[in-house]
C-alpha positions as CSV (number, residue, x, y, z in Angstrom):
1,X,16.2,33.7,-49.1
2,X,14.2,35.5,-46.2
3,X,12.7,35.0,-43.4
4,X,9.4,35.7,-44.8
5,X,9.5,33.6,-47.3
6,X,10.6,30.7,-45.1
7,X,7.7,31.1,-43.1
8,X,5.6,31.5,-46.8
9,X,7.1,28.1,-48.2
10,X,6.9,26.2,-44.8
11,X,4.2,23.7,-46.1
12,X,5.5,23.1,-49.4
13,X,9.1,22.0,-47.8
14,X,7.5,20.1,-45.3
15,X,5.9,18.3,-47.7
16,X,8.6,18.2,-50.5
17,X,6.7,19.9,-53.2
18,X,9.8,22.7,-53.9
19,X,12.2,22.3,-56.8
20,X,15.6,21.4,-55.4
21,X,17.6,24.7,-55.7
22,X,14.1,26.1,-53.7
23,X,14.7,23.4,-51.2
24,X,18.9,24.1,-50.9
25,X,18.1,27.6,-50.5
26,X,15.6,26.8,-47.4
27,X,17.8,24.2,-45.7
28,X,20.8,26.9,-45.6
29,X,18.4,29.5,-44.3
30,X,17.1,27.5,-41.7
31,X,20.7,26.6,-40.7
32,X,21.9,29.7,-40.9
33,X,18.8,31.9,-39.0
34,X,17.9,31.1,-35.2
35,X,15.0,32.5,-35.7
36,X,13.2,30.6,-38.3
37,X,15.1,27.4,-36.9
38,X,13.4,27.9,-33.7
39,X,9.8,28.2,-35.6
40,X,10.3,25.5,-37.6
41,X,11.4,23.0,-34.3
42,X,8.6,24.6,-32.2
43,X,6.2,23.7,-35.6
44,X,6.9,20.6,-35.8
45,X,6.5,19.5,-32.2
46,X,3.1,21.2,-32.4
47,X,2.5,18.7,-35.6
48,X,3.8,15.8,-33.6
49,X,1.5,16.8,-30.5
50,X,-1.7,16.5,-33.1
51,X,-0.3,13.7,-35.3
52,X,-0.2,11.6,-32.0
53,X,-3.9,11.0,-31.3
54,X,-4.0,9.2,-28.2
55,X,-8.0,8.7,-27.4
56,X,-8.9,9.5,-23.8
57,X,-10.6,6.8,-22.1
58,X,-14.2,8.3,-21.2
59,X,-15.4,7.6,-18.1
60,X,-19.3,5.4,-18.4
61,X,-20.7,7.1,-15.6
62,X,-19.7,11.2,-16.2
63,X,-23.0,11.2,-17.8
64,X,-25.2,10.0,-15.2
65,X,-23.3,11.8,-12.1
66,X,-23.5,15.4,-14.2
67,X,-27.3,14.6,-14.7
68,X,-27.8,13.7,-10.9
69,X,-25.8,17.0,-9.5
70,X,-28.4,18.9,-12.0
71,X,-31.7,17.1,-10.6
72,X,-30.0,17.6,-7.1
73,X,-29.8,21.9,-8.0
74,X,-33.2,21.9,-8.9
75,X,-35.1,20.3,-6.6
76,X,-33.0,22.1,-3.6
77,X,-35.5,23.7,-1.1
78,X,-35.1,27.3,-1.1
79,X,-34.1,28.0,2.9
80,X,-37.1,30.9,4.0
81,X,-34.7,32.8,7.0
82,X,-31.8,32.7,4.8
83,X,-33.2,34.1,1.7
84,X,-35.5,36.3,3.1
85,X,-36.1,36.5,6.7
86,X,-33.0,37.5,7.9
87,X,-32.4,40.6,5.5
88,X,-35.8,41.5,6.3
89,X,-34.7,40.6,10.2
90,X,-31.8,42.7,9.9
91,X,-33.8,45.8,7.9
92,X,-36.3,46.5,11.4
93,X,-33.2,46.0,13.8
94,X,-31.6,48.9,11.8
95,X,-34.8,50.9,11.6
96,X,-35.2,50.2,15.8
97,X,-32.1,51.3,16.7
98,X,-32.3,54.8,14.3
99,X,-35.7,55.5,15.7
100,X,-34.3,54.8,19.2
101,X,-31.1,56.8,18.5
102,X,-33.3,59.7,16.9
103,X,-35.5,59.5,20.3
104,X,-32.8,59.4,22.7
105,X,-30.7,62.4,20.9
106,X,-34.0,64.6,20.9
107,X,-34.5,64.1,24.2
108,X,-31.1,65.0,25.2
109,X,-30.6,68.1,23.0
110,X,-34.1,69.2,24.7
111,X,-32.5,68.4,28.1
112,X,-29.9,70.5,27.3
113,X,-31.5,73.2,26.0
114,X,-33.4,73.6,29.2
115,X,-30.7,73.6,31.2
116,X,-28.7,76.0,28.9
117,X,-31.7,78.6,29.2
118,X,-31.5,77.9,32.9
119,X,-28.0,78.9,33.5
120,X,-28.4,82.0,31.1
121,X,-31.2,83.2,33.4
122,X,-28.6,82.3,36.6
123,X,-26.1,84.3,34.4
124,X,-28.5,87.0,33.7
125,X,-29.5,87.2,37.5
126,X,-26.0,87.5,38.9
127,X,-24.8,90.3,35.9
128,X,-28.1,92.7,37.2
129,X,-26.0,92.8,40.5
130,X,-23.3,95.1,40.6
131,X,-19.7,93.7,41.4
132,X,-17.1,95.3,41.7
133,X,-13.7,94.3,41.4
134,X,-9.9,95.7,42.8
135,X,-7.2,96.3,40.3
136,X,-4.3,95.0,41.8
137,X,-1.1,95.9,40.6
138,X,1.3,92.5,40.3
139,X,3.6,93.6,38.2
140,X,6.1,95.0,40.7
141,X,5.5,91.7,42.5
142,X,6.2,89.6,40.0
143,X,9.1,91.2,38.5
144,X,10.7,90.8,42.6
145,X,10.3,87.2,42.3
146,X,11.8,86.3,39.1
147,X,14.4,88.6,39.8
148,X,15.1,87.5,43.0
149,X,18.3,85.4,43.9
150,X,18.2,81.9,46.2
Protein backbone atom coordinates (compact mmCIF):
# COMPACT_ATOMS: atom_id res chain seq x y z
CA UNK A 1 0.00 0.00 0.00
CA UNK A 2 0.93 3.83 -0.42
CA UNK A 3 1.09 6.64 1.18
CA UNK A 4 -1.72 8.01 -0.73
CA UNK A 5 -3.92 5.67 -0.24
CA UNK A 6 -3.38 5.69 3.52
CA UNK A 7 -4.21 9.17 3.72
CA UNK A 8 -7.45 8.09 1.08
CA UNK A 9 -8.64 5.21 3.52
CA UNK A 10 -7.96 7.22 6.81
CA UNK A 11 -11.72 7.48 7.76
CA UNK A 12 -12.76 4.11 6.81
CA UNK A 13 -9.84 2.50 9.21
CA UNK A 14 -10.63 4.87 11.83
CA UNK A 15 -13.89 3.74 11.82
CA UNK A 16 -13.36 -0.03 10.96
CA UNK A 17 -15.34 -0.16 7.88
CA UNK A 18 -12.19 -1.96 5.76
CA UNK A 19 -12.06 -5.72 5.05
CA UNK A 20 -9.32 -7.28 7.15
CA UNK A 21 -6.51 -7.91 4.56
CA UNK A 22 -7.39 -3.84 3.70
CA UNK A 23 -6.89 -3.23 7.45
CA UNK A 24 -3.46 -5.63 7.77
CA UNK A 25 -2.18 -3.85 4.87
CA UNK A 26 -2.78 -0.29 6.59
CA UNK A 27 -1.49 -1.26 10.11
CA UNK A 28 2.01 -2.47 8.37
CA UNK A 29 2.08 0.74 6.37
CA UNK A 30 1.65 2.92 9.15
CA UNK A 31 4.24 0.92 11.12
CA UNK A 32 6.51 0.76 8.62
CA UNK A 33 6.26 4.75 7.15
CA UNK A 34 7.22 7.80 9.56
CA UNK A 35 5.51 9.81 7.56
CA UNK A 36 1.99 8.69 7.53
CA UNK A 37 2.58 7.48 11.32
CA UNK A 38 3.28 11.02 12.18
CA UNK A 39 -0.15 12.16 10.28
CA UNK A 40 -2.13 9.76 11.66
CA UNK A 41 -0.75 10.64 15.63
CA UNK A 42 -0.92 14.38 14.82
CA UNK A 43 -4.92 13.35 13.43
CA UNK A 44 -5.92 11.95 16.09
CA UNK A 45 -4.91 14.40 18.74
CA UNK A 46 -6.69 17.02 16.56
CA UNK A 47 -9.85 14.49 17.00
CA UNK A 48 -9.23 14.28 20.66
CA UNK A 49 -8.89 18.18 20.93
CA UNK A 50 -12.69 18.46 19.28
CA UNK A 51 -14.01 15.26 20.78
CA UNK A 52 -13.32 16.89 24.26
CA UNK A 53 -15.83 19.68 24.38
CA UNK A 54 -15.17 21.42 27.50
CA UNK A 55 -17.92 24.58 27.55
CA UNK A 56 -16.30 27.85 28.53
CA UNK A 57 -17.93 29.44 31.34
CA UNK A 58 -19.35 32.95 29.84
CA UNK A 59 -18.89 35.68 31.76
CA UNK A 60 -22.90 37.46 32.77
CA UNK A 61 -21.71 40.81 32.49
CA UNK A 62 -19.44 40.83 28.91
CA UNK A 63 -22.59 41.90 27.46
CA UNK A 64 -23.35 44.91 29.38
CA UNK A 65 -19.57 46.23 29.84
CA UNK A 66 -19.14 45.90 25.67
CA UNK A 67 -22.52 47.89 25.37
CA UNK A 68 -21.35 50.60 27.99
CA UNK A 69 -17.71 51.09 26.23
CA UNK A 70 -19.93 51.59 22.90
CA UNK A 71 -22.40 54.31 24.52
CA UNK A 72 -19.20 55.75 26.10
CA UNK A 73 -17.48 56.06 22.12
CA UNK A 74 -20.37 57.76 21.02
CA UNK A 75 -21.28 60.18 23.15
CA UNK A 76 -17.45 61.41 23.57
CA UNK A 77 -17.17 65.16 23.00
CA UNK A 78 -15.22 65.94 20.00
CA UNK A 79 -12.17 68.20 21.67
CA UNK A 80 -12.34 71.73 19.22
CA UNK A 81 -8.20 72.71 19.59
CA UNK A 82 -7.28 69.22 19.04
CA UNK A 83 -9.23 68.38 16.05
CA UNK A 84 -9.12 71.49 14.50
CA UNK A 85 -7.64 74.40 15.95
CA UNK A 86 -4.39 73.48 16.30
CA UNK A 87 -3.71 72.24 12.66
CA UNK A 88 -5.32 75.28 11.65
CA UNK A 89 -2.98 77.08 14.61
CA UNK A 90 -0.04 75.45 13.13
CA UNK A 91 -1.08 76.18 9.19
CA UNK A 92 -0.75 80.45 9.89
CA UNK A 93 2.47 79.98 12.12
CA UNK A 94 3.98 78.26 8.96
CA UNK A 95 2.48 80.85 6.52
CA UNK A 96 4.03 83.78 9.17
CA UNK A 97 7.27 82.65 9.32
CA UNK A 98 7.53 82.08 5.09
CA UNK A 99 6.07 85.47 4.55
CA UNK A 100 8.51 86.80 7.18
CA UNK A 101 11.45 84.67 5.76
CA UNK A 102 10.37 85.84 2.10
CA UNK A 103 10.45 89.66 3.50
CA UNK A 104 13.58 89.48 5.33
CA UNK A 105 15.57 87.59 2.21
CA UNK A 106 14.24 90.43 -0.15
CA UNK A 107 15.33 92.93 1.81
CA UNK A 108 18.69 91.59 2.16
CA UNK A 109 19.32 90.53 -1.44
CA UNK A 110 18.22 94.33 -2.15
CA UNK A 111 20.75 95.45 0.48
CA UNK A 112 23.22 93.61 -1.21
CA UNK A 113 22.64 94.54 -4.39
CA UNK A 114 23.07 98.14 -3.49
CA UNK A 115 26.08 97.71 -2.02
CA UNK A 116 27.49 95.46 -4.78
CA UNK A 117 26.64 98.36 -7.47
CA UNK A 118 28.40 100.59 -4.94
CA UNK A 119 31.70 98.99 -4.84
CA UNK A 120 31.63 98.43 -8.71
CA UNK A 121 31.33 102.13 -9.08
CA UNK A 122 34.46 102.40 -6.27
CA UNK A 123 35.97 99.75 -8.58
CA UNK A 124 35.22 101.55 -11.65
CA UNK A 125 36.50 104.93 -10.05
CA UNK A 126 39.87 103.66 -8.99
CA UNK A 127 40.51 101.56 -12.63
CA UNK A 128 39.91 105.29 -14.58
CA UNK A 129 43.20 106.18 -12.63
CA UNK A 130 46.26 105.07 -14.09
CA UNK A 131 48.57 102.84 -11.77
CA UNK A 132 51.38 101.77 -12.45
CA UNK A 133 53.22 98.98 -11.16
CA UNK A 134 57.28 97.83 -10.90
CA UNK A 135 58.21 94.42 -12.19
CA UNK A 136 60.55 93.21 -9.81
CA UNK A 137 62.64 90.42 -10.61
CA UNK A 138 62.58 87.69 -7.41
CA UNK A 139 63.73 85.05 -8.99
CA UNK A 140 67.49 85.50 -8.44
CA UNK A 141 66.38 86.28 -4.82
CA UNK A 142 64.65 83.50 -4.15
CA UNK A 143 66.73 80.96 -5.77
CA UNK A 144 69.75 82.60 -3.06
CA UNK A 145 67.68 81.71 -0.27
CA UNK A 146 66.71 78.23 -0.84
CA UNK A 147 70.00 77.56 -1.92
CA UNK A 148 71.63 79.07 0.79
CA UNK A 149 73.39 77.04 3.60
CA UNK A 150 72.89 77.77 7.62
Amino acid sequence: MICKDVHKKYDLFQNDQLSKHEMESMEQHISACADCKWLIDEVNKTMDIANNKELLSVDPFMFTRVQQQIINESTKTVRLWGKFLQPIAASVVIIIGLTIGIGLGSKFYNDSLKSSSESREEINTFSSEEVYFEAIDYSSSLEAFLLAEE
